[in-house]
BALOBA-1460 file (C-alpha; in Angstrom, 3 decimals):
// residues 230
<rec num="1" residu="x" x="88.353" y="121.348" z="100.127"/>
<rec num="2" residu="x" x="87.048" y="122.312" z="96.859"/>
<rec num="3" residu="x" x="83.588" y="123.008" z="96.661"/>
<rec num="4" residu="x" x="81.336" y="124.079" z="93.835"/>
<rec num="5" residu="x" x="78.183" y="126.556" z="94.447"/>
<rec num="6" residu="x" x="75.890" y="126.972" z="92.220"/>
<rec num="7" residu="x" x="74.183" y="129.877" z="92.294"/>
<rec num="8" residu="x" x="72.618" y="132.326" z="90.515"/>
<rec num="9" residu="x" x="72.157" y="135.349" z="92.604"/>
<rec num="10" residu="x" x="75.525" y="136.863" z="92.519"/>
<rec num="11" residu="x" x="74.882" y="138.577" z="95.913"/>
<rec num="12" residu="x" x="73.784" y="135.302" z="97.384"/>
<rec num="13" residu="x" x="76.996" y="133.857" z="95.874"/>
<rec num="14" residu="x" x="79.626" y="136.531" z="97.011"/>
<rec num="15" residu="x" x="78.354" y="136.255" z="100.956"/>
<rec num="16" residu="x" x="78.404" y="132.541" z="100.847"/>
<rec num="17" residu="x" x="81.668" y="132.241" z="99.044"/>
<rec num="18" residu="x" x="82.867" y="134.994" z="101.526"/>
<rec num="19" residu="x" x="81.906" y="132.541" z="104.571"/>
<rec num="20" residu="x" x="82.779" y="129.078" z="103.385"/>
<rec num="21" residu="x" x="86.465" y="130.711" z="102.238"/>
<rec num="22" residu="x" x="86.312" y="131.810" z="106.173"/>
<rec num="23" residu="x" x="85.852" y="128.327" z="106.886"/>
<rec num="24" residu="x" x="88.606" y="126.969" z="104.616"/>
<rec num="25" residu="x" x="86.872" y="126.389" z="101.197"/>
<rec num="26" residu="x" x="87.961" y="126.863" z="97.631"/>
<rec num="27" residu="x" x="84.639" y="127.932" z="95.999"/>
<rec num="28" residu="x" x="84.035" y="127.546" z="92.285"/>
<rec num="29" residu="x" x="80.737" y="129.571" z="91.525"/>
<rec num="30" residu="x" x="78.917" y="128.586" z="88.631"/>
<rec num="31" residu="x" x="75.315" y="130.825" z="87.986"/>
<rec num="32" residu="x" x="73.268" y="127.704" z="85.673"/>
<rec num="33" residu="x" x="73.460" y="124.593" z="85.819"/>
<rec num="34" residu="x" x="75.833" y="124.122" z="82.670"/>
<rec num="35" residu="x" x="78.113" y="125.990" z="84.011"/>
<rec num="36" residu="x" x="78.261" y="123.410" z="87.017"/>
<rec num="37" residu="x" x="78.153" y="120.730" z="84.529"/>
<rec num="38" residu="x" x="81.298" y="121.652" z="82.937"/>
<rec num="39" residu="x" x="83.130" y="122.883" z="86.157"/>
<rec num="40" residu="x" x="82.536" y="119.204" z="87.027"/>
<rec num="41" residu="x" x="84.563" y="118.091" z="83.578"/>
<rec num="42" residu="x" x="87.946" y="119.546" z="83.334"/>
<rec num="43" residu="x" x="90.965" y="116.501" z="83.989"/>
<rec num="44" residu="x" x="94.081" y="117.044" z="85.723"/>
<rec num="45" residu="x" x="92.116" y="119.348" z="88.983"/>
<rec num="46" residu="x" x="91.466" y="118.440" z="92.515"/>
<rec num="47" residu="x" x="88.137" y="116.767" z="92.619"/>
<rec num="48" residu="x" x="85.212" y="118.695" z="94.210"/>
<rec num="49" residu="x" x="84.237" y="117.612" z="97.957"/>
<rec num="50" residu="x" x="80.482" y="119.026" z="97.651"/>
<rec num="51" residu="x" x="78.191" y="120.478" z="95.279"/>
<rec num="52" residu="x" x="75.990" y="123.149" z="96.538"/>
<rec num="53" residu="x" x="73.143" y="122.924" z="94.104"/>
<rec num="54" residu="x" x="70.029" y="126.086" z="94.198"/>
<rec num="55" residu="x" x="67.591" y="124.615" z="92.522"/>
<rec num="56" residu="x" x="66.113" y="128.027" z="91.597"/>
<rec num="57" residu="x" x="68.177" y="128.002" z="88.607"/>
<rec num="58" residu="x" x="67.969" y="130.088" z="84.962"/>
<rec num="59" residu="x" x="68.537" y="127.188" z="82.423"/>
<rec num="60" residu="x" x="67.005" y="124.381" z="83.866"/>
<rec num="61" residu="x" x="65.647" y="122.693" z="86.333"/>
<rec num="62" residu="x" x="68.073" y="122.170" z="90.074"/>
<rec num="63" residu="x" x="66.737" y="118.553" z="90.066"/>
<rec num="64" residu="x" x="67.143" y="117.838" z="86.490"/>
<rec num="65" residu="x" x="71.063" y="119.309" z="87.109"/>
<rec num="66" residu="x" x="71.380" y="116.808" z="90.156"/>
<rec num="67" residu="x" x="70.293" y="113.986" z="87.976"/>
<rec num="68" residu="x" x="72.956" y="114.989" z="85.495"/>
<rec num="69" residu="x" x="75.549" y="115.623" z="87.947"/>
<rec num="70" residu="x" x="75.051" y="111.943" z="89.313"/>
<rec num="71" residu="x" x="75.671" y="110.425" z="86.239"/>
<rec num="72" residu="x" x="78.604" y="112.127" z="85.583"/>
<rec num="73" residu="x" x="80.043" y="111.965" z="89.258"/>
<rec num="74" residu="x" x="79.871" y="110.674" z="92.705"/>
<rec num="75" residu="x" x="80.656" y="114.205" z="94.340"/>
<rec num="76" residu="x" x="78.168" y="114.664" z="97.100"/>
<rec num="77" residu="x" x="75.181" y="117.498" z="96.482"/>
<rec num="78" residu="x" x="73.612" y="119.264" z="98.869"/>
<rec num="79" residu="x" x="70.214" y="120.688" z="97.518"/>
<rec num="80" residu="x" x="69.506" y="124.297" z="98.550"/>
<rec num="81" residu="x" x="65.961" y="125.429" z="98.172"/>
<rec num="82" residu="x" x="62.603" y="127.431" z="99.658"/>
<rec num="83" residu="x" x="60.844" y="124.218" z="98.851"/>
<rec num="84" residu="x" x="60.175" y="123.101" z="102.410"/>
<rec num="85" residu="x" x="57.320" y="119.977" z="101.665"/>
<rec num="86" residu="x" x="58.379" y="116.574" z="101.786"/>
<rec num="87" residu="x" x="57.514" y="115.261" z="99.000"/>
<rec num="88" residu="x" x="59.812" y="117.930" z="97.075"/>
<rec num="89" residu="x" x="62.677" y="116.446" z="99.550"/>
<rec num="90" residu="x" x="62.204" y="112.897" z="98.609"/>
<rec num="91" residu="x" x="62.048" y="113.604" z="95.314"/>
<rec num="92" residu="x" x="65.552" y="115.567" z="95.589"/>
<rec num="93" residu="x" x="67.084" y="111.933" z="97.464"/>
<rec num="94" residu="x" x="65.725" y="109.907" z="94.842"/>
<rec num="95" residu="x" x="67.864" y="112.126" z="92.199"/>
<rec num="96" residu="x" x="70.774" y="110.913" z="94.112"/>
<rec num="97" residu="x" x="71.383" y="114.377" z="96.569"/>
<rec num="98" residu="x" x="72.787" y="113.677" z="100.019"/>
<rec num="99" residu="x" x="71.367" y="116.294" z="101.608"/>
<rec num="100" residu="x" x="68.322" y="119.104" z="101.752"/>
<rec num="101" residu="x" x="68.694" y="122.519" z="103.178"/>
<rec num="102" residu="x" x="65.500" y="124.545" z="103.104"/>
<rec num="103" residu="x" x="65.760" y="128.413" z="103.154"/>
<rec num="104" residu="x" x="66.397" y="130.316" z="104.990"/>
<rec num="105" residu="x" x="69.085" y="128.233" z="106.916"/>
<rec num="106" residu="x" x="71.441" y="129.305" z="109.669"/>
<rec num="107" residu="x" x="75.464" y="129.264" z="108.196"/>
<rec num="108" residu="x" x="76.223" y="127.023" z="110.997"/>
<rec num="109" residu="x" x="73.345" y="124.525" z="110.114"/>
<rec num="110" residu="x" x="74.599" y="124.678" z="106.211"/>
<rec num="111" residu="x" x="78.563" y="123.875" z="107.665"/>
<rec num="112" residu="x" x="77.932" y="121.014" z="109.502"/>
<rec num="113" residu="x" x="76.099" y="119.543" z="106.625"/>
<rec num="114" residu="x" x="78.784" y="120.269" z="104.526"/>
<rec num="115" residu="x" x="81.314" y="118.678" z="106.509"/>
<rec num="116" residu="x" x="78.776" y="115.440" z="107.341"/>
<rec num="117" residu="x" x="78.602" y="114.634" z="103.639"/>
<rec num="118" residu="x" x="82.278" y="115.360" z="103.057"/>
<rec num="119" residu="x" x="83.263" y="113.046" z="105.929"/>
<rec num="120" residu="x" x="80.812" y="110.244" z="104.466"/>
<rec num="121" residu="x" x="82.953" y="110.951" z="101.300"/>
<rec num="122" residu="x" x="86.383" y="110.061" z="102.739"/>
<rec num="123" residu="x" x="85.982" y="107.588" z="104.503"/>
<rec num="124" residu="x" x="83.873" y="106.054" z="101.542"/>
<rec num="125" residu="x" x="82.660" y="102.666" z="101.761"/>
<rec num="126" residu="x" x="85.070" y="101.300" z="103.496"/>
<rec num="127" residu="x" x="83.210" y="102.329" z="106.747"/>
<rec num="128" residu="x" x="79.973" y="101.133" z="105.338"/>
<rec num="129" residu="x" x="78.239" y="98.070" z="106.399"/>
<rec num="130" residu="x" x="80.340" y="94.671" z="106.982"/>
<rec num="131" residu="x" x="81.082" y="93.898" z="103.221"/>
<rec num="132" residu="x" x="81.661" y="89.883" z="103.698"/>
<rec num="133" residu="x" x="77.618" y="89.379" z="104.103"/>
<rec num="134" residu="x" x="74.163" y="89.564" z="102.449"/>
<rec num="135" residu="x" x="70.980" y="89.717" z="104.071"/>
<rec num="136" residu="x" x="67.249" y="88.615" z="102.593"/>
<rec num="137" residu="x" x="64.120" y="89.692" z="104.346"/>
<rec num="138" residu="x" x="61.073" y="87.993" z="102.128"/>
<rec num="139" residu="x" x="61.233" y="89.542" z="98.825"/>
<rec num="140" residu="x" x="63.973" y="91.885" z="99.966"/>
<rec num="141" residu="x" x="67.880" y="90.788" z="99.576"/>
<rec num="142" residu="x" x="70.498" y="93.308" z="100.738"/>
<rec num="143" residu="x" x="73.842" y="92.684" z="99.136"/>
<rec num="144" residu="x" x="76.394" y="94.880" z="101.080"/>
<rec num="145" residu="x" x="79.800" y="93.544" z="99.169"/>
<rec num="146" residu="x" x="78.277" y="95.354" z="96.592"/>
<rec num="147" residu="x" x="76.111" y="97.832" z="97.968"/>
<rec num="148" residu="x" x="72.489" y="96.416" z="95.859"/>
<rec num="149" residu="x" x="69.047" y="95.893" z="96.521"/>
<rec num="150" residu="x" x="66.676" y="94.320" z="95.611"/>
<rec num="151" residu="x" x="62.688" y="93.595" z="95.809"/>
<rec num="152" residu="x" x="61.121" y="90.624" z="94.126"/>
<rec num="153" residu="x" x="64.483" y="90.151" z="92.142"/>
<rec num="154" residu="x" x="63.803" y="93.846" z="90.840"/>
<rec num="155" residu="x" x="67.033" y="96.099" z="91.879"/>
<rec num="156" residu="x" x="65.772" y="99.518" z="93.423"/>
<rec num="157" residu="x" x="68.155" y="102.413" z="93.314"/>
<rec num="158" residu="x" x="69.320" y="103.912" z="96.827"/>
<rec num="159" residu="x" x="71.254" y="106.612" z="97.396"/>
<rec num="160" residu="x" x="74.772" y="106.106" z="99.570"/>
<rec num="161" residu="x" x="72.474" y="107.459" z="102.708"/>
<rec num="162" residu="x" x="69.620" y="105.736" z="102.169"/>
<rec num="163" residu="x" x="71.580" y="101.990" z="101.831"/>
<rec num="164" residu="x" x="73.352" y="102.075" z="104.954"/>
<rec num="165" residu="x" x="70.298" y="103.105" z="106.491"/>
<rec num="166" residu="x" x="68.811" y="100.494" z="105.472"/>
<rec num="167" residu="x" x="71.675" y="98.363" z="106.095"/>
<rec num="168" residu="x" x="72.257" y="99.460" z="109.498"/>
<rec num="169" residu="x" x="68.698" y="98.192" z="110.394"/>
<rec num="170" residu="x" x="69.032" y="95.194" z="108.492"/>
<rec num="171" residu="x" x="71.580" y="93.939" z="110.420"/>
<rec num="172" residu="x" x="70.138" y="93.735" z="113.971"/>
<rec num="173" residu="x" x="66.158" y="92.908" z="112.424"/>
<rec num="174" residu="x" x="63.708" y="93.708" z="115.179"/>
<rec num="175" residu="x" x="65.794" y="95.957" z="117.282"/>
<rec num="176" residu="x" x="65.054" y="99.498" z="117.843"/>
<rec num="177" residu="x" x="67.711" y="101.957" z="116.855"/>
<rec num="178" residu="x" x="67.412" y="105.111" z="118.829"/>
<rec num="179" residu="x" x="67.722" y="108.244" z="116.627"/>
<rec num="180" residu="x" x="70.518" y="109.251" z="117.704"/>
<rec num="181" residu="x" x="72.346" y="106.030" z="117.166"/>
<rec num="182" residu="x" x="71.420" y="106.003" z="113.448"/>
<rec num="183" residu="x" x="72.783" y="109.911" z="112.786"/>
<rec num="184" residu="x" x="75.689" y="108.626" z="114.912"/>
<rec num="185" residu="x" x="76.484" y="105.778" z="112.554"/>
<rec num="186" residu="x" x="75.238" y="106.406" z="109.289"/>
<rec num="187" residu="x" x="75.861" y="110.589" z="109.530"/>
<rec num="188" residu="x" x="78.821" y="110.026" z="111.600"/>
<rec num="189" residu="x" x="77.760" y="113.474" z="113.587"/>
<rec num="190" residu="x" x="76.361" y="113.943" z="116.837"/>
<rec num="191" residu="x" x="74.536" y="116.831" z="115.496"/>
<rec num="192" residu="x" x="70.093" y="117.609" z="116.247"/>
<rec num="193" residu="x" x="69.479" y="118.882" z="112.941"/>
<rec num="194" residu="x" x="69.987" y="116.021" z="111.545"/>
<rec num="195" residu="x" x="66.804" y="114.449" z="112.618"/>
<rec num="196" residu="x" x="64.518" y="116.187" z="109.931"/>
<rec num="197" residu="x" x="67.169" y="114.615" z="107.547"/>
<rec num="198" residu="x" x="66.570" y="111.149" z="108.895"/>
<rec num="199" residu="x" x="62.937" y="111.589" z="108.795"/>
<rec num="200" residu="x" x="62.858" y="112.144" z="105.154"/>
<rec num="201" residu="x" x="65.423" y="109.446" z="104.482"/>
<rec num="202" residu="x" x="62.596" y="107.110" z="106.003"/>
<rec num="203" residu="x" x="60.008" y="108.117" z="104.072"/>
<rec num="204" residu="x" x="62.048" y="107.737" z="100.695"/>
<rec num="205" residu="x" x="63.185" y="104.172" z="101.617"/>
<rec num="206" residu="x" x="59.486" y="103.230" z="102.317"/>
<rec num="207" residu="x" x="58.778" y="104.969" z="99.028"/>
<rec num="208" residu="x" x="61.428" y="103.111" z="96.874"/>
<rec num="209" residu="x" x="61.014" y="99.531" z="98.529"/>
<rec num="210" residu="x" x="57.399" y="99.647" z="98.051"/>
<rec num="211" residu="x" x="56.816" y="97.906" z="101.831"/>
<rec num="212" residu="x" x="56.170" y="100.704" z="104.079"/>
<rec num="213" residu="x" x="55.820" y="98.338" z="106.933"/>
<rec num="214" residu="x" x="59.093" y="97.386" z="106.739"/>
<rec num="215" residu="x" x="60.811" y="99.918" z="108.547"/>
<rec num="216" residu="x" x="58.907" y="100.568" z="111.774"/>
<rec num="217" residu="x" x="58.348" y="104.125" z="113.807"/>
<rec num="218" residu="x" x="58.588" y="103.566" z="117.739"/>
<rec num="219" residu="x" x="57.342" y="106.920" z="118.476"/>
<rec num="220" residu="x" x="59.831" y="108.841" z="120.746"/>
<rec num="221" residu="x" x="62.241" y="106.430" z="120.091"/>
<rec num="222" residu="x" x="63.740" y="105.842" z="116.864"/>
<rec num="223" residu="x" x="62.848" y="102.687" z="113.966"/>
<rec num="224" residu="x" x="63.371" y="99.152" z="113.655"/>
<rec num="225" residu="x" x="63.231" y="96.457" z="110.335"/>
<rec num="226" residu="x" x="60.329" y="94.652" z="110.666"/>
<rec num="227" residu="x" x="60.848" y="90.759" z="109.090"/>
<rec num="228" residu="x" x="57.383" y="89.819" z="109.928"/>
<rec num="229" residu="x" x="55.485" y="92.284" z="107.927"/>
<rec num="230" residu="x" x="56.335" y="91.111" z="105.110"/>
């Protein structure tokens, strides 16, 4: 898999590039984000699986460079940062990242994310929700054909994560999804660390939809779509 870092600390760069070629990577370094910008141009080239996106970064801004890349491109990006707070998070998902890794992180930790948004990215939508149905909630329609949705006929923007979350819940309103059923199905991985990840996928749906009822927290348990609260 091709995968581009970007990275400005050449050090940084060299052992990272050093382990994911361990682990079967072609790395493409770029050190600012135009250089990842136009890595992500150039026709005729094996498409990137991930972008690994500091957003320490000289030029400009890591999340203004994630917004970019998403216009330009569906490649997953993986945020890496020292920004720990949640609200920094969130505001990385909304940009359209897949996932957040907070520094320091243990290689292992950074891998399996890797290869959870790279999976997502093969198998594509197909594996997504059941594409021959909509669903409506109140002011909220779900239209999974074509993956949109909706609030008071306004369409909010979702990430790929953050709709078949919400999708997955939608489906079986009222029922409590254990945590590890929802990294199971919508992060296709078995693996703990994902939780945090889930957590702050939450919080950005409540954010987006504007009905932080909607999508309930049974303590110790996992979450559940709430009709009735709205």
């Amino acid at each position: 898999m091709r995968l581009l870092l970007v990275e400005d600390d050449d050090h940084v760069a060299a052992a990272l590039s050093a382990v994911l070629a361990r682990h079967g990577f072609q790395v493409v370094h770029a050190r600012n984000g135009e250089e990842a910008l136009q890595a992500l141009l150039p026709a005729g080239q094996d498409p990137f699986g991930v972008v690994l996106l500091d957003l320490g970064l000289p030029d400009q801004d890591g999340y203004e460079v994630c917004g970019k890349i998403r216009k330009r491109s569906s490649t997953p990006v993986i945020m890496v940062t020292a920004r720990a707070d949640v609200r920094s998070r969130i505001h990385g998902l909304n940009l359209g990242a897949d996932d957040y890794v907070v520094k320091p992180y243990d290689t292992g930790e950074l891998l399996a994310r890797i290869h959870a948004v790279a999976r997502r990215r093969t198998a594509g939508e197909e594996t997504g929700p059941n594409p021959l149905a909509s669903l409506a909630f109140g002011p909220v329609r779900i239209e999974l054909p074509t993956r949109k949705v909706s609030v008071d006929g306004q369409e909010v923007q979702l990430t790929r994560k953050e709709f078949d979350l919400l999708a997955l819940l939608a489906q079986r309103p009222g029922v409590v999804f254990r945590r590890e059923q929802i990294i199971s199905e919508v992060w296709r991985t078995s693996w703990e660390g994902t939780g945090r990840t889930l957590e702050v996928h939450v919080a950005s749906l409540r954010s987006k939809l504007r009905l932080p009822a909607l999508i309930e927290t049974v303590r110790g348990v996992g979450y559940r779509l709430v009709p009735s609260s709205l």
